[in-house]
C-alpha positions as protocol buffer text, in pm:
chain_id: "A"
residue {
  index: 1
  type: UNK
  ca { x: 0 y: 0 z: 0 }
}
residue {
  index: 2
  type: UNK
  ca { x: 90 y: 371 z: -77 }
}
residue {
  index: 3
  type: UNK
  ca { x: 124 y: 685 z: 69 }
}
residue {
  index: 4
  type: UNK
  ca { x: -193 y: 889 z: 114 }
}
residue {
  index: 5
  type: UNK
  ca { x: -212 y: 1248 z: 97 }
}
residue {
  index: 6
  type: UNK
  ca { x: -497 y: 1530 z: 106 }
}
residue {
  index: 7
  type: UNK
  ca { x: -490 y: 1871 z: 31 }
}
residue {
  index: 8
  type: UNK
  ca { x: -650 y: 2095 z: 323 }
}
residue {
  index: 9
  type: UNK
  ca { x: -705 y: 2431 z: 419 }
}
residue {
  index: 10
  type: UNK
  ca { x: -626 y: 2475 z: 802 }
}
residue {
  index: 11
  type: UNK
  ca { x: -727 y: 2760 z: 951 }
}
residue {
  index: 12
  type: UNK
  ca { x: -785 y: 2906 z: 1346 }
}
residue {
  index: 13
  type: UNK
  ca { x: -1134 y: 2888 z: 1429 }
}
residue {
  index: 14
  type: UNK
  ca { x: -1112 y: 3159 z: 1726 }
}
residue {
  index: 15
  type: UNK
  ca { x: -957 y: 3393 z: 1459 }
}
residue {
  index: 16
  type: UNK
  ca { x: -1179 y: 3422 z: 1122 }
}
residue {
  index: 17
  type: UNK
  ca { x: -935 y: 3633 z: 957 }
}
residue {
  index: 18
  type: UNK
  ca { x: -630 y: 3394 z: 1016 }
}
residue {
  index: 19
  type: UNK
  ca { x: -531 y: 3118 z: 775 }
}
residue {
  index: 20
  type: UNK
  ca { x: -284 y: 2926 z: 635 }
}
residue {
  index: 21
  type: UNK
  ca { x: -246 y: 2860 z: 272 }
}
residue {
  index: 22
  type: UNK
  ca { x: -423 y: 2502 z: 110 }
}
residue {
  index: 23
  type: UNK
  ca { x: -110 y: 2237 z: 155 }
}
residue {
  index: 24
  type: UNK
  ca { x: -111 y: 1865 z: 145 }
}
residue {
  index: 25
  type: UNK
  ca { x: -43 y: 1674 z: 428 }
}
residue {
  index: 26
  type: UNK
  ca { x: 61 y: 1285 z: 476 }
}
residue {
  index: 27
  type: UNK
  ca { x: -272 y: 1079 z: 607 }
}
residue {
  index: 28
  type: UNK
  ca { x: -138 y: 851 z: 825 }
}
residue {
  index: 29
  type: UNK
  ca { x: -415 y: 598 z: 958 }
}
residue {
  index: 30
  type: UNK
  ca { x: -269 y: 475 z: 1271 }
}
residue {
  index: 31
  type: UNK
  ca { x: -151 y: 812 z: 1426 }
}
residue {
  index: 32
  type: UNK
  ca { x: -316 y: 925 z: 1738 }
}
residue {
  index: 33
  type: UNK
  ca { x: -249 y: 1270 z: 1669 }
}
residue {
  index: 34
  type: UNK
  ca { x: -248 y: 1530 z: 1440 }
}
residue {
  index: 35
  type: UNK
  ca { x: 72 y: 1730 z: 1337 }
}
residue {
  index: 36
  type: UNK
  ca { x: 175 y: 2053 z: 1211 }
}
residue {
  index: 37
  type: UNK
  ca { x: 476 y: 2221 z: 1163 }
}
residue {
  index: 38
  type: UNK
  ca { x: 562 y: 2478 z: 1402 }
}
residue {
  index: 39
  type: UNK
  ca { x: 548 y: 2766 z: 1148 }
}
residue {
  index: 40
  type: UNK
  ca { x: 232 y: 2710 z: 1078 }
}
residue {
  index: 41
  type: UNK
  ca { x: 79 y: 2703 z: 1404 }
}
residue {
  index: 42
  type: UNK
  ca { x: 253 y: 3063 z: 1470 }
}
residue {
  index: 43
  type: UNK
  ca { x: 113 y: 3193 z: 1118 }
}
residue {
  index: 44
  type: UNK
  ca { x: -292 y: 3094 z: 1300 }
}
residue {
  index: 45
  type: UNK
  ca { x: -180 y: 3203 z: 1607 }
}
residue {
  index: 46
  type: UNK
  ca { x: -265 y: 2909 z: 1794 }
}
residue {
  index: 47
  type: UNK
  ca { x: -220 y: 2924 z: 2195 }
}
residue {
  index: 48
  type: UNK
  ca { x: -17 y: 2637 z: 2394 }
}
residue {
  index: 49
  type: UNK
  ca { x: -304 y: 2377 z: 2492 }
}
residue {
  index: 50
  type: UNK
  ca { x: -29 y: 2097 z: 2683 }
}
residue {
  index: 51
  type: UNK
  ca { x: 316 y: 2003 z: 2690 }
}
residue {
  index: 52
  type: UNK
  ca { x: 371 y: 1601 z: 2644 }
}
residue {
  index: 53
  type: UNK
  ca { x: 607 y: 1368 z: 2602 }
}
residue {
  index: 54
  type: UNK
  ca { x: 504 y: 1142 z: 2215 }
}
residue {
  index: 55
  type: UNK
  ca { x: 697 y: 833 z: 2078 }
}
residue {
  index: 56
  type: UNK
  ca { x: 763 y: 848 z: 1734 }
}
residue {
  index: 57
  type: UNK
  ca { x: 757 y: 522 z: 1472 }
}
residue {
  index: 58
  type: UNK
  ca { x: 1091 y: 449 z: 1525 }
}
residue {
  index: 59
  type: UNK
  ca { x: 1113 y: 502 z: 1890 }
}
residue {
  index: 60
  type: UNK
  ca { x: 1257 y: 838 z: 1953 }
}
residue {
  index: 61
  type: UNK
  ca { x: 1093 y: 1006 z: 2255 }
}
residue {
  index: 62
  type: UNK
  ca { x: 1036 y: 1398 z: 2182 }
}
residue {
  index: 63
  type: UNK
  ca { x: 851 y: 1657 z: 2389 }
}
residue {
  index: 64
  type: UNK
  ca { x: 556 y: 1805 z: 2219 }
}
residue {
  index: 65
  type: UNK
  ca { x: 374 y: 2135 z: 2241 }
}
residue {
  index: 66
  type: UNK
  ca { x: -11 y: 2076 z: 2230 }
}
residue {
  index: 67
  type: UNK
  ca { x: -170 y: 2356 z: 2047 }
}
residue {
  index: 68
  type: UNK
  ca { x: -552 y: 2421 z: 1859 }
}
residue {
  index: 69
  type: UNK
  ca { x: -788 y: 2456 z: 1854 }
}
residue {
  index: 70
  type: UNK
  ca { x: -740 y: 2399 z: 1460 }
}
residue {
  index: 71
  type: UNK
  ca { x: -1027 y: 2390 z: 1185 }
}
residue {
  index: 72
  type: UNK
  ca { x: -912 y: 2207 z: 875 }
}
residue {
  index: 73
  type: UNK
  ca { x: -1113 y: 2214 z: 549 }
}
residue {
  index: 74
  type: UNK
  ca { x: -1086 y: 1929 z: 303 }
}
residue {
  index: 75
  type: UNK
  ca { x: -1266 y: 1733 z: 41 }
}
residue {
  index: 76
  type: UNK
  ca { x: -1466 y: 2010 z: -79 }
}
residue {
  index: 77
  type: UNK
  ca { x: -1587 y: 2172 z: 246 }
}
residue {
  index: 78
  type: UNK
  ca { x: -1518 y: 1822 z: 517 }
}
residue {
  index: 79
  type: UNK
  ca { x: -1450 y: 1986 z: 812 }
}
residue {
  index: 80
  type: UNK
  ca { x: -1242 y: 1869 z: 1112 }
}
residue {
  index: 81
  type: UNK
  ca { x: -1150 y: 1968 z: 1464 }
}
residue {
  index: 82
  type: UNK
  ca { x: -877 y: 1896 z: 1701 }
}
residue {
  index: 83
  type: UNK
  ca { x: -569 y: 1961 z: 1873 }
}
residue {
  index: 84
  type: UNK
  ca { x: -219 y: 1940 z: 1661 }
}
């Protein structure tokens, strides 16, 4: 099996007027969480939600910011919610 991508439009539901440009982004069906770079959640001005430890695929322990809340568009107006 391939890699599956989607294009989306995420955007910061607190702040109409910020968004971030439509990218594609890696679908990866047995992650537990979403993530985005760190560039992008400064450019929608998302606010620090939790700090916590996350093991990557191959193992590596990292400490990760918890940030949202974000609103991502895709398929022609799907909506999501969540935390990245």
């Amino acid at each position: 099996m391939g890699l599956v991508y989607a294009p989306i439009t995420p955007s910061n539901p607190r702040y109409k007027e910020v968004h971030a440009d439509r990218c594609t982004i890696l679908v990866d069906t047995g992650a537990m969480y979403s993530c985005i770079p760190e560039h992008v959640a400064i450019q929608l001005r998302l606010e620090p939600v939790d700090e916590r430890e996350v093991m990557l695929a191959d193992g590596w322990r990292k400490l990760c910011r918890y940030v949202g809340p974000i609103y991502c568009v895709f398929r022609s107006g799907v909506a999501s919610y969540g935390l990245s």
